[in-house]
C-alpha positions in Angstrom: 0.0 0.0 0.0 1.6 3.7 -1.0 1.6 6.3 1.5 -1.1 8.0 0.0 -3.3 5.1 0.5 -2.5 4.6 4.0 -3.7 8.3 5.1 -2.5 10.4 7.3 0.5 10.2 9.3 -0.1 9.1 13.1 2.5 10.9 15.2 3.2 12.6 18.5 3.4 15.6 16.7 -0.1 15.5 15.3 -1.4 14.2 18.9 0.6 18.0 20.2 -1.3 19.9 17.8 -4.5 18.1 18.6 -4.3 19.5 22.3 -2.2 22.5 21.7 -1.6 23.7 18.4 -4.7 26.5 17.7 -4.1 29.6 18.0 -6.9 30.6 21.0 -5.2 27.6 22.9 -1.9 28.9 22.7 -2.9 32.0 23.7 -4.4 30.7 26.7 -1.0 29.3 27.7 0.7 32.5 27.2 -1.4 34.1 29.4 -1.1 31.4 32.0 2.8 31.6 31.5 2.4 35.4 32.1 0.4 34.9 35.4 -3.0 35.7 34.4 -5.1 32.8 35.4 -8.6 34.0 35.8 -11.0 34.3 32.8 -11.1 37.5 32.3 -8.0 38.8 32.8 -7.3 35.6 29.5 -10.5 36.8 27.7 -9.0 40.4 28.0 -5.5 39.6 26.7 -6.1 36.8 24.0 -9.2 38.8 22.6 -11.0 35.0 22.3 -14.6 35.0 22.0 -15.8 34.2 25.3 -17.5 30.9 24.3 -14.2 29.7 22.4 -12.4 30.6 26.0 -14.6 28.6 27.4 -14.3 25.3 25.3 -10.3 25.4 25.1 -9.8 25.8 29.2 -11.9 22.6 29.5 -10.2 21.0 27.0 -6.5 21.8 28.3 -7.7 20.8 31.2 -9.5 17.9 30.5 -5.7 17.0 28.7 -3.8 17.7 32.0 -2.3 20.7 30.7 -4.1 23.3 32.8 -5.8 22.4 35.9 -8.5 24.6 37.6 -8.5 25.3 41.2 -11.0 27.2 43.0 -9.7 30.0 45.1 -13.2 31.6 46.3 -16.3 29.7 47.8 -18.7 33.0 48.0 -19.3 33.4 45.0 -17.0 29.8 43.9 -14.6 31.4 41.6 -11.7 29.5 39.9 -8.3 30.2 38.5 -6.3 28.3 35.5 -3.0 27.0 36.7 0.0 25.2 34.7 0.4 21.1 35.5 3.8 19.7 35.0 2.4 18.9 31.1 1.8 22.5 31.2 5.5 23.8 32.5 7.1 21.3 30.0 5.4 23.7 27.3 7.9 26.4 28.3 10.6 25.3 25.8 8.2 25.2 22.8 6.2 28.7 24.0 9.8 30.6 24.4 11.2 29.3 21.4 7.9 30.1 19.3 7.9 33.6 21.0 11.3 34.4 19.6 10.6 32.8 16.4 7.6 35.2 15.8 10.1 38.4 16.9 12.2 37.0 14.3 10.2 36.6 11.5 7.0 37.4 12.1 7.8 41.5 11.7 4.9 43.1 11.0 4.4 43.3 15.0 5.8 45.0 17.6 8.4 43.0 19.7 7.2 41.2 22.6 8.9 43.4 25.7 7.8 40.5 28.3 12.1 38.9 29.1 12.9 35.7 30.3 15.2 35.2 32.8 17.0 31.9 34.0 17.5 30.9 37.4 21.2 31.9 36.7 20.6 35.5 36.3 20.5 35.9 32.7 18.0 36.7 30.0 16.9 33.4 28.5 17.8 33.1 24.6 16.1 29.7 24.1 18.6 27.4 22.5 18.0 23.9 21.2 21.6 21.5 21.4 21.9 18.0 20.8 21.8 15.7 24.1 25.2 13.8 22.4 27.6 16.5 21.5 26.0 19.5 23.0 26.5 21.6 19.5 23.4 23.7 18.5 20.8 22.7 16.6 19.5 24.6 13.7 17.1 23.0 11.1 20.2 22.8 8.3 21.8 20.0 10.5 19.3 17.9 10.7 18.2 15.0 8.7 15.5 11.8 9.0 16.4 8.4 9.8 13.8 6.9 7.7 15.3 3.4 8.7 14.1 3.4 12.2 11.9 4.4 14.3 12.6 7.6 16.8 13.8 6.8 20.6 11.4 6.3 22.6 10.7 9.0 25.4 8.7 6.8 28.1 11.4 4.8 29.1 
């Protein structure tokens, strides 16, 4: 059977997207990143319609990628926090942001800064876990013959 008869590729990748990769969902985790957590302070800053709001919160946090903890009985009120899922997007997010100050110019730069717990303003880097060089997409190629490492041990 040819490729094009077998349909689409599964892959982690597409399962990412599937969870994370719209645009109102992403936003949503920026704002969480940034410390806004409650509804409308997200609504405010990601400009989502309210009912779209509504649908991605429960489904990052259906996914374990947000969770939501109430933090007032009277009235019950409830505030958006990153799970561990959630803090492992920080890589991605950073790397994303300074993609789009890159290339994406018809914006203004983002003035929110990064900083490390060394001190320094974070320039997202990826390197390679075996020689430790940078990785930039030129370098890289597919082993087709095998399939990737697995990450779950």
């Amino acid at each position: 059977m040819s490729r094009k008869e077998a349909g689409p590729r599964v892959c982690s990748m597409a399962a990412a997207l599937e969870l994370v990769g719209e645009k109102w969902s992403l936003l949503v985790l920026r704002e969480v990143f940034y410390g806004v957590r409650r509804f409308e302070g997200i609504a405010q800053n990601t400009g989502a319609p309210r009912d779209v709001l509504t649908t991605r919160l429960r489904k990052l946090s259906d996914a374990g990628v947000l969770q939501r903890v109430q933090y007032s009985e009277r009235p019950p009120r409830s505030e958006y926090q990153l799970t561990q899922a959630g803090l492992e997007l920080a890589p991605t997010m950073l790397t994303l942001l300074q993609w789009g100050q890159r290339w994406a110019t018809d914006v203004p730069p983002t003035r929110a800064a990064f900083r490390h717990d060394c001190g320094a303003h974070l320039q997202a880097a990826l390197t390679c876990g075996a020689c430790g060089r940078r990785v930039t997409g030129a370098d890289l190629t597919i082993d087709r013959e095998r399939d990737p490492p697995s990450t779950t041990g």
